[in-house]
mmCIF file of the N, C-alpha and C atoms, coordinates in Angstrom:
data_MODEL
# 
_entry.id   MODEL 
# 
loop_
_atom_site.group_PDB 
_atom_site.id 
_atom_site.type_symbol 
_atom_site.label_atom_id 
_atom_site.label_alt_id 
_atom_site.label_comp_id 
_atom_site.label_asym_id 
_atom_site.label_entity_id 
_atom_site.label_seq_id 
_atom_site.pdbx_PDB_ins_code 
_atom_site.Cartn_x 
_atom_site.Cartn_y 
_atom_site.Cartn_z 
_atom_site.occupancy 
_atom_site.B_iso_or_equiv 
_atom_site.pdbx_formal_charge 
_atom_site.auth_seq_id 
_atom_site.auth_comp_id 
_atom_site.auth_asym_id 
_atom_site.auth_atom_id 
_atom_site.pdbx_PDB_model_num 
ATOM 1   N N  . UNK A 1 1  ? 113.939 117.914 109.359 1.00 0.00 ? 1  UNK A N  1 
ATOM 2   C CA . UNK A 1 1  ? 114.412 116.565 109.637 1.00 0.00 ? 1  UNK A CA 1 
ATOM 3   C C  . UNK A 1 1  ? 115.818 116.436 109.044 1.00 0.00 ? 1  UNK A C  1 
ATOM 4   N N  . UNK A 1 2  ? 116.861 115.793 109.757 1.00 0.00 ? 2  UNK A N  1 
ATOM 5   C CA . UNK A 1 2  ? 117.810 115.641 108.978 1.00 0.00 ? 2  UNK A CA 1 
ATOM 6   C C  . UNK A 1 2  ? 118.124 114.713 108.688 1.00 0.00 ? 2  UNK A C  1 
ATOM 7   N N  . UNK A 1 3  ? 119.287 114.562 107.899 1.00 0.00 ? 3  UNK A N  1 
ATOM 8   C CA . UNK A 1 3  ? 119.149 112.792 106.941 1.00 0.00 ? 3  UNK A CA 1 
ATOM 9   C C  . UNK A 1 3  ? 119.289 111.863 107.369 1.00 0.00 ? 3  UNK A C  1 
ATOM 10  N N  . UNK A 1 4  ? 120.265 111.832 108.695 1.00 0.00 ? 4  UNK A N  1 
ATOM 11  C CA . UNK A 1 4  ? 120.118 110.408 109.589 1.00 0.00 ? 4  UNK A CA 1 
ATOM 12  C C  . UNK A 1 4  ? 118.439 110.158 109.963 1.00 0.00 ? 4  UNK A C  1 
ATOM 13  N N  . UNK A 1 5  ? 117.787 111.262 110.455 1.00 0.00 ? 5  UNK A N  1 
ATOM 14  C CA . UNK A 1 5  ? 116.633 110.799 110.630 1.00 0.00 ? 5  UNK A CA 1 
ATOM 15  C C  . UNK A 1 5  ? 115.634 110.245 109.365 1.00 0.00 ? 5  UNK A C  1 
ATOM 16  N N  . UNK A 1 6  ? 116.159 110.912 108.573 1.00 0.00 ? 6  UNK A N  1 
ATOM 17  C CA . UNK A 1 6  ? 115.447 110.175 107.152 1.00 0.00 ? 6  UNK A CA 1 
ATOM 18  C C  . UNK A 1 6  ? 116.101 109.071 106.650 1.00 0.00 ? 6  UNK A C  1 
ATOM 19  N N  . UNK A 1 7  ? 117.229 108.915 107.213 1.00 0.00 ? 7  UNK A N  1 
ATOM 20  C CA . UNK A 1 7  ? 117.421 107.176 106.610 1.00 0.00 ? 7  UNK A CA 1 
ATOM 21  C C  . UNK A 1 7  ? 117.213 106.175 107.696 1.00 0.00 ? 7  UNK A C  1 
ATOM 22  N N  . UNK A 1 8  ? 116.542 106.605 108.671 1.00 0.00 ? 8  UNK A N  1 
ATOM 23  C CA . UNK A 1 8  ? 115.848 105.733 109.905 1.00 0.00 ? 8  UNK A CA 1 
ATOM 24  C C  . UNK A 1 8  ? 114.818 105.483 109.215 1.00 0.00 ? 8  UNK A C  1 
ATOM 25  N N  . UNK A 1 9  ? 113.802 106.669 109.109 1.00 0.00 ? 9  UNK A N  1 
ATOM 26  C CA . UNK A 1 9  ? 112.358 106.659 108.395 1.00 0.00 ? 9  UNK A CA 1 
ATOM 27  C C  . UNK A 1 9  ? 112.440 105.688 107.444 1.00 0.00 ? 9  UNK A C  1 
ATOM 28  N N  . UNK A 1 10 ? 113.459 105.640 106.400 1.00 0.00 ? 10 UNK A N  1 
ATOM 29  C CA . UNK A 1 10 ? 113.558 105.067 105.225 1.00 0.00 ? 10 UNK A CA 1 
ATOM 30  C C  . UNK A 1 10 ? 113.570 103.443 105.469 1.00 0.00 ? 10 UNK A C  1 
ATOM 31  N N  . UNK A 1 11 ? 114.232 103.012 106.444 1.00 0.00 ? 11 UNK A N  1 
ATOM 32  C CA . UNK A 1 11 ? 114.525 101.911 106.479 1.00 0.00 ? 11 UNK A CA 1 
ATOM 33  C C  . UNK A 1 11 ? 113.569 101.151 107.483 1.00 0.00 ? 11 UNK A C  1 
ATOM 34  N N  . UNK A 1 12 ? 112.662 101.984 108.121 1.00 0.00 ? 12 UNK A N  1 
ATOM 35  C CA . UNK A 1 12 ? 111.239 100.831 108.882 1.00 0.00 ? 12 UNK A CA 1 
ATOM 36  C C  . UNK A 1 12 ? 110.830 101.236 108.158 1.00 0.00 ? 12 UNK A C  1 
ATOM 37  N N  . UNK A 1 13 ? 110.316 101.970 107.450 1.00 0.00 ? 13 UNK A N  1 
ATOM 38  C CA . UNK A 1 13 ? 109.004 102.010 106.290 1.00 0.00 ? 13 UNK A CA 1 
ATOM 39  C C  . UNK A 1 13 ? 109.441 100.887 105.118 1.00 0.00 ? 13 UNK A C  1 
ATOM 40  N N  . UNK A 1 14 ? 110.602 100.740 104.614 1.00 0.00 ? 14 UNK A N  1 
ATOM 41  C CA . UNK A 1 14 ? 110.968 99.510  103.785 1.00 0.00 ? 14 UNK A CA 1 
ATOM 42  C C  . UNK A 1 14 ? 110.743 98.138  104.771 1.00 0.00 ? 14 UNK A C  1 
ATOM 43  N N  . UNK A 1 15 ? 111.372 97.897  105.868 1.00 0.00 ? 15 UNK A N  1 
ATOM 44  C CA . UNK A 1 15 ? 111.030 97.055  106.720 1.00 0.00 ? 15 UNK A CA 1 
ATOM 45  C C  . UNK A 1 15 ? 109.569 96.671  107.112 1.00 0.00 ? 15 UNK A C  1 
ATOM 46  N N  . UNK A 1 16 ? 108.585 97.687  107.291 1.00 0.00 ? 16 UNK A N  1 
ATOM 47  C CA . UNK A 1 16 ? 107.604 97.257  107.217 1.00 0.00 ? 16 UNK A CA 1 
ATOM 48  C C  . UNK A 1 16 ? 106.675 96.788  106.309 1.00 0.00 ? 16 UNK A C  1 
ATOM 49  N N  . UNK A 1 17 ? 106.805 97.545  104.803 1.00 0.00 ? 17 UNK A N  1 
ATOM 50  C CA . UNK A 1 17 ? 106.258 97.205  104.407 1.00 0.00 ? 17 UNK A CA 1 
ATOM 51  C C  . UNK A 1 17 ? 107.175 95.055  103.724 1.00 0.00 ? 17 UNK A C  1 
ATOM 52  N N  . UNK A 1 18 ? 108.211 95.013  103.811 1.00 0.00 ? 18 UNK A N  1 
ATOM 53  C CA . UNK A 1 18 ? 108.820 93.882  103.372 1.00 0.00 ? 18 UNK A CA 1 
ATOM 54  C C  . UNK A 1 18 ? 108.562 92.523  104.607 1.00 0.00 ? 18 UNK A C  1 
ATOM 55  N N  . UNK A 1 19 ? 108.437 93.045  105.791 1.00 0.00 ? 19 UNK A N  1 
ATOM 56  C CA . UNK A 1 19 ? 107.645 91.963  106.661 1.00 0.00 ? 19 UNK A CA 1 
ATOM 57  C C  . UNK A 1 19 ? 106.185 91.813  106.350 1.00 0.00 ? 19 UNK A C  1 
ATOM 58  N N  . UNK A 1 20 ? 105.445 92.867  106.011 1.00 0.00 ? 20 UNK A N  1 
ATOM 59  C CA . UNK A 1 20 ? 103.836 92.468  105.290 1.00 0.00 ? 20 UNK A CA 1 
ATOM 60  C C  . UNK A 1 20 ? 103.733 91.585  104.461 1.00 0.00 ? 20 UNK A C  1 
ATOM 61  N N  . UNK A 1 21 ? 105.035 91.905  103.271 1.00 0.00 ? 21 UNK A N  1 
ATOM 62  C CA . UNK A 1 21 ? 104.602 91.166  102.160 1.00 0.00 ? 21 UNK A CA 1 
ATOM 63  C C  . UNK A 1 21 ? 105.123 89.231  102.276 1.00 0.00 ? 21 UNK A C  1 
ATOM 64  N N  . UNK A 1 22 ? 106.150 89.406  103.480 1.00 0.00 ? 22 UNK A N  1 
ATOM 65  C CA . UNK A 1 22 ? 106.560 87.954  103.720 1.00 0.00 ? 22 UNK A CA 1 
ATOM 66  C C  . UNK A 1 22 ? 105.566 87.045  104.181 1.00 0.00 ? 22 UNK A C  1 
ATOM 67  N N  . UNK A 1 23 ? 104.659 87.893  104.838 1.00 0.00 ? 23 UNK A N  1 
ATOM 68  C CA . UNK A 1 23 ? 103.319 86.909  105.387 1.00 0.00 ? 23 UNK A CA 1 
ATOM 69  C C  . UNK A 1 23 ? 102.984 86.944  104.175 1.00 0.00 ? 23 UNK A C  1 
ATOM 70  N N  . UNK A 1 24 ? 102.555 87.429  102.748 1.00 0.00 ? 24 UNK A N  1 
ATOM 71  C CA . UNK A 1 24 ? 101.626 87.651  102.315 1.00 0.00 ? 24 UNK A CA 1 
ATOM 72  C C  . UNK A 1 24 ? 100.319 88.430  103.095 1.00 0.00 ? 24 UNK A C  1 
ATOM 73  N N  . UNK A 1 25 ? 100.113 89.257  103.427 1.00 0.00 ? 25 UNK A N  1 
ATOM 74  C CA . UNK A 1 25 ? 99.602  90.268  104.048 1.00 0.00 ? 25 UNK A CA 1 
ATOM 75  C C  . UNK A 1 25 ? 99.108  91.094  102.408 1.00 0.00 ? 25 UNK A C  1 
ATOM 76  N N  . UNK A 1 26 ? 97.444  91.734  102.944 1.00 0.00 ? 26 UNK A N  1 
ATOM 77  C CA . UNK A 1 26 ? 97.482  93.230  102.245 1.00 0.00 ? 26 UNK A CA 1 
ATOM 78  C C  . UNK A 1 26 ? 97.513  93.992  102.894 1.00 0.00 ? 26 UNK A C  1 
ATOM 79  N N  . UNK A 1 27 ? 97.843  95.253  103.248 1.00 0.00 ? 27 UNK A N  1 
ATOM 80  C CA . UNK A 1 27 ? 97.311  96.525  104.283 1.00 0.00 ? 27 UNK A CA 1 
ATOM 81  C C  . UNK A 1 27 ? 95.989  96.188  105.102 1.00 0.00 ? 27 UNK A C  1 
ATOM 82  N N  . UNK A 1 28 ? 95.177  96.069  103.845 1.00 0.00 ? 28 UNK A N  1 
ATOM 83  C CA . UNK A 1 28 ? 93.942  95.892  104.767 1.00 0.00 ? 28 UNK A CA 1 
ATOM 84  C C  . UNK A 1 28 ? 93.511  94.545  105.747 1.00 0.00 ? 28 UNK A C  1 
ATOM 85  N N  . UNK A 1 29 ? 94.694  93.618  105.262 1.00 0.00 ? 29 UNK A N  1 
ATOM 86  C CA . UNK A 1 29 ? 94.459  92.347  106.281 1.00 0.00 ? 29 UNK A CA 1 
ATOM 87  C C  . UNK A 1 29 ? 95.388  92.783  107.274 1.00 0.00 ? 29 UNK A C  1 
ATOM 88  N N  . UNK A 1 30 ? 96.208  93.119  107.278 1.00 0.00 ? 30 UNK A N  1 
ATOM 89  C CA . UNK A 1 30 ? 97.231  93.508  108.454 1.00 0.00 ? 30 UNK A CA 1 
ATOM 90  C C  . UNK A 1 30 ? 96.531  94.410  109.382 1.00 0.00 ? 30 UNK A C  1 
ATOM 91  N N  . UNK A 1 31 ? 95.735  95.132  108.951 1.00 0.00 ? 31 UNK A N  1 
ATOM 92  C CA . UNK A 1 31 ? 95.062  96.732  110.186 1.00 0.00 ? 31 UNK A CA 1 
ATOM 93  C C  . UNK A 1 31 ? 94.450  95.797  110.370 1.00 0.00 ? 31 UNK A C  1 
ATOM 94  N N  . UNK A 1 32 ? 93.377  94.601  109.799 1.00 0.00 ? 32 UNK A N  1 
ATOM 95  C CA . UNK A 1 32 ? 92.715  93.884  110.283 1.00 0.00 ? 32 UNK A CA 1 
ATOM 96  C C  . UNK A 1 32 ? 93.382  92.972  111.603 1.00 0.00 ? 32 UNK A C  1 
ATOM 97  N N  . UNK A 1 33 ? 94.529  92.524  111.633 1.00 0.00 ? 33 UNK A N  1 
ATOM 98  C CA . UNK A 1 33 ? 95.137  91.553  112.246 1.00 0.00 ? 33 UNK A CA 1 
ATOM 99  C C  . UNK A 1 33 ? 95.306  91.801  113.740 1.00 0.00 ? 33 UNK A C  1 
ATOM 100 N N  . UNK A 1 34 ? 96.258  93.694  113.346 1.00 0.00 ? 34 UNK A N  1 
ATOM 101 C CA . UNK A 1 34 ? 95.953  94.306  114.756 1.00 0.00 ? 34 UNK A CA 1 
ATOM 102 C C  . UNK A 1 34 ? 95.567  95.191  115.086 1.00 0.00 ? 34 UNK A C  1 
ATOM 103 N N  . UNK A 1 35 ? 94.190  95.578  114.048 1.00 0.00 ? 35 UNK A N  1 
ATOM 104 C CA . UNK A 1 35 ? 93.502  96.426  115.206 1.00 0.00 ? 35 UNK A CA 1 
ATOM 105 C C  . UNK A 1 35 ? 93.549  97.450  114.960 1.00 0.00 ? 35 UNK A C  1 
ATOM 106 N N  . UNK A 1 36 ? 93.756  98.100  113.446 1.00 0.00 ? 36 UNK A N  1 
ATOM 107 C CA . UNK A 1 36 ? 93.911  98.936  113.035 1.00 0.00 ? 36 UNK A CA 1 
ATOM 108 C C  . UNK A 1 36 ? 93.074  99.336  112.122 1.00 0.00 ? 36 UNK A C  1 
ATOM 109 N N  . UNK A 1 37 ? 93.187  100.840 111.276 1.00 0.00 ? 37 UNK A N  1 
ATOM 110 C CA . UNK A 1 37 ? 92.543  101.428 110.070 1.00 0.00 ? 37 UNK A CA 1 
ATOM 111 C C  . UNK A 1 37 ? 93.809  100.760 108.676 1.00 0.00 ? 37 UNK A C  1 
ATOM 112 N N  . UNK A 1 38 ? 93.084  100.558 108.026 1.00 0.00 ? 38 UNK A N  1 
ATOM 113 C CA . UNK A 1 38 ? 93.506  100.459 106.338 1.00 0.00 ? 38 UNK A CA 1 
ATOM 114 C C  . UNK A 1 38 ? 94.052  101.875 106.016 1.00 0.00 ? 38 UNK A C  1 
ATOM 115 N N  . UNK A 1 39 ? 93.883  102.500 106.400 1.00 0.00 ? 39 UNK A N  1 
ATOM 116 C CA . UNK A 1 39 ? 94.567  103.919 106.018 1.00 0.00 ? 39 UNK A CA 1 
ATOM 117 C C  . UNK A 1 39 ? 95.682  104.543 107.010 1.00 0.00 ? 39 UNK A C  1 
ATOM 118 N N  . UNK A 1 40 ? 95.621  103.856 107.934 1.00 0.00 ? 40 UNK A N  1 
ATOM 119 C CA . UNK A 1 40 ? 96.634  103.807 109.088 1.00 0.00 ? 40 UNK A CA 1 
ATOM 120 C C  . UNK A 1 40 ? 97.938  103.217 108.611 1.00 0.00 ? 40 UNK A C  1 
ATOM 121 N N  . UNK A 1 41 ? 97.526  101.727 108.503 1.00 0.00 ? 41 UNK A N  1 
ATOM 122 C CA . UNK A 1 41 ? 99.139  101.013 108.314 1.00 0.00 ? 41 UNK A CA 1 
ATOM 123 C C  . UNK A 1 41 ? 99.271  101.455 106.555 1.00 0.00 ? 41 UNK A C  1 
ATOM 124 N N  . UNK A 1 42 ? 98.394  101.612 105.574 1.00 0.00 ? 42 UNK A N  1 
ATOM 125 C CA . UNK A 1 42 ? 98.809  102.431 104.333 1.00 0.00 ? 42 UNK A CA 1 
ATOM 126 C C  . UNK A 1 42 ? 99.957  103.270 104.178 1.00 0.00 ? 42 UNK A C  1 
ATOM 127 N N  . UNK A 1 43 ? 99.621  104.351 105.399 1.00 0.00 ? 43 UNK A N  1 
ATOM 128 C CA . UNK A 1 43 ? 100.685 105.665 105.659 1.00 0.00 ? 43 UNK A CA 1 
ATOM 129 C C  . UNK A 1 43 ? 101.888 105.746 105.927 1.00 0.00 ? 43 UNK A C  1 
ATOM 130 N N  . UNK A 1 44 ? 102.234 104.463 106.900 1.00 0.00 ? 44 UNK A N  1 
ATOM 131 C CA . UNK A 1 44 ? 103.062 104.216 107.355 1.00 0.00 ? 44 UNK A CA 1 
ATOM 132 C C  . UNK A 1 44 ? 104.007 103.432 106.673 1.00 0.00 ? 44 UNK A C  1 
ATOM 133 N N  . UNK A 1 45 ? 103.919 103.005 105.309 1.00 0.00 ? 45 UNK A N  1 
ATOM 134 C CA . UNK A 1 45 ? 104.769 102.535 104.209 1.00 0.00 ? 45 UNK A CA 1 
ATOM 135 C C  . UNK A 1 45 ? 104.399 103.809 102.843 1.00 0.00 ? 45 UNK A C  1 
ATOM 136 N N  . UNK A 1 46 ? 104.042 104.572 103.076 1.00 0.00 ? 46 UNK A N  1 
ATOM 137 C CA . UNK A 1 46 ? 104.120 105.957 102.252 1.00 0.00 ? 46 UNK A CA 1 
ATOM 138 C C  . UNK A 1 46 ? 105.421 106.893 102.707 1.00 0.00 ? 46 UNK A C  1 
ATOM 139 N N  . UNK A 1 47 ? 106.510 107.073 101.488 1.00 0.00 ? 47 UNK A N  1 
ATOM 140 C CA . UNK A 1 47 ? 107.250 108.306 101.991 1.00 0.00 ? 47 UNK A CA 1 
ATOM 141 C C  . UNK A 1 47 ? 106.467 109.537 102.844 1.00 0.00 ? 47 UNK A C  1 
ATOM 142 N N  . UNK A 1 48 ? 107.594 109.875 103.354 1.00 0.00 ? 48 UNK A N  1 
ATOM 143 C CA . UNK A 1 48 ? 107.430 111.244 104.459 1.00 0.00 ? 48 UNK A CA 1 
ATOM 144 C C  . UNK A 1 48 ? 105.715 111.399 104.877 1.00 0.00 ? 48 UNK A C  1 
ATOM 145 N N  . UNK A 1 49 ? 105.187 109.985 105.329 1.00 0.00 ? 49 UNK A N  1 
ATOM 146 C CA . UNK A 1 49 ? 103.984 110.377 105.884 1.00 0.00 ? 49 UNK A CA 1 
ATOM 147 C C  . UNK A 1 49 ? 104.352 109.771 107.727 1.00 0.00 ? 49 UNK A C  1 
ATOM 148 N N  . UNK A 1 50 ? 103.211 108.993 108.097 1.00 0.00 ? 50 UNK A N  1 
ATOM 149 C CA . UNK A 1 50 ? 103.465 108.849 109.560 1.00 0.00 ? 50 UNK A CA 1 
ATOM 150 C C  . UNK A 1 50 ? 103.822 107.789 109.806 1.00 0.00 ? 50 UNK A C  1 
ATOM 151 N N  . UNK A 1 51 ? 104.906 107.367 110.904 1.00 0.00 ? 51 UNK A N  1 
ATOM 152 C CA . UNK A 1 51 ? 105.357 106.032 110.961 1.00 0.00 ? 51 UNK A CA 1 
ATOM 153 C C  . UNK A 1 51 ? 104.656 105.557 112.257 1.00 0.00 ? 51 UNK A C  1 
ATOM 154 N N  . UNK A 1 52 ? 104.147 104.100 112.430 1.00 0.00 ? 52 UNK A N  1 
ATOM 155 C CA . UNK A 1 52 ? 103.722 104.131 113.998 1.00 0.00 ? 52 UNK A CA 1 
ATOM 156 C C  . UNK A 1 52 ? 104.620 104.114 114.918 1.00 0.00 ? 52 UNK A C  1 
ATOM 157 N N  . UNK A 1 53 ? 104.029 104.249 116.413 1.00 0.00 ? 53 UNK A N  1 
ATOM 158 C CA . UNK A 1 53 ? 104.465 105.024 117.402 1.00 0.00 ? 53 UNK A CA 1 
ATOM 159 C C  . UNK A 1 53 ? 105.524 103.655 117.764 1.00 0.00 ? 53 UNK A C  1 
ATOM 160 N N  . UNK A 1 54 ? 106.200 103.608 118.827 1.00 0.00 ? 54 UNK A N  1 
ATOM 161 C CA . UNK A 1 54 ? 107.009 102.789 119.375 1.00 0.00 ? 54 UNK A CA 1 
ATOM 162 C C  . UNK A 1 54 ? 106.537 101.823 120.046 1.00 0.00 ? 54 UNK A C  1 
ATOM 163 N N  . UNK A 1 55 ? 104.991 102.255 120.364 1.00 0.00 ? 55 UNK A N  1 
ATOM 164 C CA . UNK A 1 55 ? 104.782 100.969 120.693 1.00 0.00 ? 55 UNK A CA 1 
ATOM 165 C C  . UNK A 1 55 ? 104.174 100.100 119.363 1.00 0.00 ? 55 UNK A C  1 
ATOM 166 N N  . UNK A 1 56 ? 103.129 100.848 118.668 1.00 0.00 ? 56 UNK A N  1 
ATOM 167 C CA . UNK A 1 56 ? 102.840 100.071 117.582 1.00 0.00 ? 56 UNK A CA 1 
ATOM 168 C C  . UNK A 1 56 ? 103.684 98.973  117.056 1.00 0.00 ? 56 UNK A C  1 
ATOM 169 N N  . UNK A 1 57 ? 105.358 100.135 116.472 1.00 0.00 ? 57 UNK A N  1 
ATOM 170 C CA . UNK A 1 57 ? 106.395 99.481  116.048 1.00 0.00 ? 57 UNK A CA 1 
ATOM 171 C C  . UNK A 1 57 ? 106.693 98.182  116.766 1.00 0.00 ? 57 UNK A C  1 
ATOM 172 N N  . UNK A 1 58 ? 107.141 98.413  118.130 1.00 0.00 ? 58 UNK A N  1 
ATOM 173 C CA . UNK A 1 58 ? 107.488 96.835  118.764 1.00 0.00 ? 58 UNK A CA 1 
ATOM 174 C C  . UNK A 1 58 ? 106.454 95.959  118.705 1.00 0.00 ? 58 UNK A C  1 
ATOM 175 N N  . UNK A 1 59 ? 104.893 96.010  118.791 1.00 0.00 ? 59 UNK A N  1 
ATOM 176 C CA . UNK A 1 59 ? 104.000 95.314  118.938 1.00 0.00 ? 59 UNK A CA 1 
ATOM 177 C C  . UNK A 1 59 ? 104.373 94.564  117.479 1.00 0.00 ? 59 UNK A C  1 
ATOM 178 N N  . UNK A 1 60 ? 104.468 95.286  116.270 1.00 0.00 ? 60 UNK A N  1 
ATOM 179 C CA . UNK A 1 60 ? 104.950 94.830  114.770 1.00 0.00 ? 60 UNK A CA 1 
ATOM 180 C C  . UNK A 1 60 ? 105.709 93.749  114.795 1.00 0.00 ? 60 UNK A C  1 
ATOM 181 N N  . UNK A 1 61 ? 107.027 94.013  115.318 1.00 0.00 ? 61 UNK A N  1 
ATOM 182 C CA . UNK A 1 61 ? 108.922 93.476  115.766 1.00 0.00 ? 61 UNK A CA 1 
ATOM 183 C C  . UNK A 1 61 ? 108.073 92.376  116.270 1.00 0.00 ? 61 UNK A C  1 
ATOM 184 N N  . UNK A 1 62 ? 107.351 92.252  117.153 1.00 0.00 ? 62 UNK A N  1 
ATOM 185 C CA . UNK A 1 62 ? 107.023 90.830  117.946 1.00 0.00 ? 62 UNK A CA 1 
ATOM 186 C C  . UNK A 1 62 ? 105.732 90.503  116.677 1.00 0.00 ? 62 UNK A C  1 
ATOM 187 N N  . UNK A 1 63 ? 105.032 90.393  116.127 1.00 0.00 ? 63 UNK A N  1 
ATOM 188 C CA . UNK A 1 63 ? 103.909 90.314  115.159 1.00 0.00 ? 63 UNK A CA 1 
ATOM 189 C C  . UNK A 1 63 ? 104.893 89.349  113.938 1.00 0.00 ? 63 UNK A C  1 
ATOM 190 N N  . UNK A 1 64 ? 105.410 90.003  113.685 1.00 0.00 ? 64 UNK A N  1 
ATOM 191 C CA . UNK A 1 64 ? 106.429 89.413  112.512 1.00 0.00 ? 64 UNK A CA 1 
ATOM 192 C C  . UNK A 1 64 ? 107.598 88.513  112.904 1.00 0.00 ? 64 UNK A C  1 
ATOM 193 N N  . UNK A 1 65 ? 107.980 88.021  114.096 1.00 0.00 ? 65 UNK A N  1 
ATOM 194 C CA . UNK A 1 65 ? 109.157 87.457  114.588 1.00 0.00 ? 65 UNK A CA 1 
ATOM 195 C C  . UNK A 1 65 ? 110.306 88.375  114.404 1.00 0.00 ? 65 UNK A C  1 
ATOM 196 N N  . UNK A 1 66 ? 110.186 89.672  114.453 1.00 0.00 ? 66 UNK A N  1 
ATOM 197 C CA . UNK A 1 66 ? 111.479 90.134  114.136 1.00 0.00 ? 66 UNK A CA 1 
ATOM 198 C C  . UNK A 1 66 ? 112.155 91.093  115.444 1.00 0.00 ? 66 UNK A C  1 
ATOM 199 N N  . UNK A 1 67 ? 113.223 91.303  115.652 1.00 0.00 ? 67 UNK A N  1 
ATOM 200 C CA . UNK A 1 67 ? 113.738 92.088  116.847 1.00 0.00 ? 67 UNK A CA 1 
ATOM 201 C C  . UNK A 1 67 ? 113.116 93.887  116.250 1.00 0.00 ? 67 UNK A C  1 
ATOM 202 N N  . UNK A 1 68 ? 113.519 94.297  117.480 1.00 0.00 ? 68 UNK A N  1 
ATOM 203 C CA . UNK A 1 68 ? 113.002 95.644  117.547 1.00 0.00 ? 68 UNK A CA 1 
ATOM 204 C C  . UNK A 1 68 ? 114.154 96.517  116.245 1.00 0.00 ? 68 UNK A C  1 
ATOM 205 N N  . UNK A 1 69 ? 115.669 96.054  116.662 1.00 0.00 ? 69 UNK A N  1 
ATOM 206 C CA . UNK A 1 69 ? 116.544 96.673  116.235 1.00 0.00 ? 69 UNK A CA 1 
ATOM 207 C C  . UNK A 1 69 ? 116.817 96.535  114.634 1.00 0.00 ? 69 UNK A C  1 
ATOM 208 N N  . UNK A 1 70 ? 115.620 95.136  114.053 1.00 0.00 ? 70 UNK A N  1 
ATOM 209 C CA . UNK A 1 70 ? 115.557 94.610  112.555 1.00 0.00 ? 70 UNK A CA 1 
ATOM 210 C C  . UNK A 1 70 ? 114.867 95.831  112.034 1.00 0.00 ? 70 UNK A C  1 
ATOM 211 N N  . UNK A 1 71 ? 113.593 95.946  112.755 1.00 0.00 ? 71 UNK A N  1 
ATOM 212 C CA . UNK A 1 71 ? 112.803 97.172  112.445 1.00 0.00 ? 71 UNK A CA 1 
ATOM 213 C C  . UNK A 1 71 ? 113.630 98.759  111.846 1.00 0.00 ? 71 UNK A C  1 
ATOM 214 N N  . UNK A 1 72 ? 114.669 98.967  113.246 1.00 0.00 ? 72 UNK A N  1 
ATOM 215 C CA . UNK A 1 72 ? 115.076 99.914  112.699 1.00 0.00 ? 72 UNK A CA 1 
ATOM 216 C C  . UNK A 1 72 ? 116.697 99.852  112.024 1.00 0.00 ? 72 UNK A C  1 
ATOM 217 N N  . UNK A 1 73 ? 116.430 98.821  111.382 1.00 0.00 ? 73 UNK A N  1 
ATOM 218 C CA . UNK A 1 73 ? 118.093 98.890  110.377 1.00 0.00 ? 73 UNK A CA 1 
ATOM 219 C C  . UNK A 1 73 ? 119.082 98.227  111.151 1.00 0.00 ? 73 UNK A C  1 
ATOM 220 N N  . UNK A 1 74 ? 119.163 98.105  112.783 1.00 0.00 ? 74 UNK A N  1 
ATOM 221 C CA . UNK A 1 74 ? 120.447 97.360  113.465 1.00 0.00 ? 74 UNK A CA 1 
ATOM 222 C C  . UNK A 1 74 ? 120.690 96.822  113.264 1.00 0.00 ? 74 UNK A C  1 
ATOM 223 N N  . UNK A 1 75 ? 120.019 95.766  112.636 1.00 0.00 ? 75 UNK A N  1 
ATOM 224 C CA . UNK A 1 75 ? 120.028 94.236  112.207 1.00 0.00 ? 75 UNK A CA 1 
ATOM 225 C C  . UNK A 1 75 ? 119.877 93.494  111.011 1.00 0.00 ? 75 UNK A C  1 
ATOM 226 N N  . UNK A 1 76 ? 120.356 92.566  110.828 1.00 0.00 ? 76 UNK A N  1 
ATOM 227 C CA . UNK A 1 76 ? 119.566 91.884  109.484 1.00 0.00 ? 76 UNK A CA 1 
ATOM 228 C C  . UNK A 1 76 ? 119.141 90.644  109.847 1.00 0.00 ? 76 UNK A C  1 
ATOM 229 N N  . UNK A 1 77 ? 118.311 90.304  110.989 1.00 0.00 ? 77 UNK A N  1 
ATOM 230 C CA . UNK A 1 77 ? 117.998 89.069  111.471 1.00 0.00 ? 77 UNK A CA 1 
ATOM 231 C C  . UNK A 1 77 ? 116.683 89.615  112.789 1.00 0.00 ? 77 UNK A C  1 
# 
């Protein structure tokens, strides 16, 4: 992987987990919310583990009020 791609990774995995905590969300209420495993959305705010897929991600972007491009760093809104 190279580092642009790791400072993509870096910045929806901070993004996601910082839209969870704005709901007040735990992991396990959020997999609850959509439909997921507790060990699923866990991973996906763990360094170098798995991020969800693109659609997950946008389903998120719309879940949280946020654009797709907030998700991945384009934005700050």
């Amino acid at each position: 992987m190279n580092m642009k791609d790791y400072e993509i990774r870096e910045v929806i995995r901070k993004r996601l987990i910082e839209c969870r905590k704005e709901k007040g969300l735990s992991q396990a209420k959020l997999a609850e919310e959509i439909g997921s495993n507790p060990t699923t959305v866990a991973s996906w705010e763990q360094p170098d583990k798995a991020l969800p897929h693109i659609e997950t991600l946008y389903q998120l972007s719309k879940y949280y009020g946020k654009s797709i491009g907030y998700m991945y760093g384009e934005s700050d809104d």
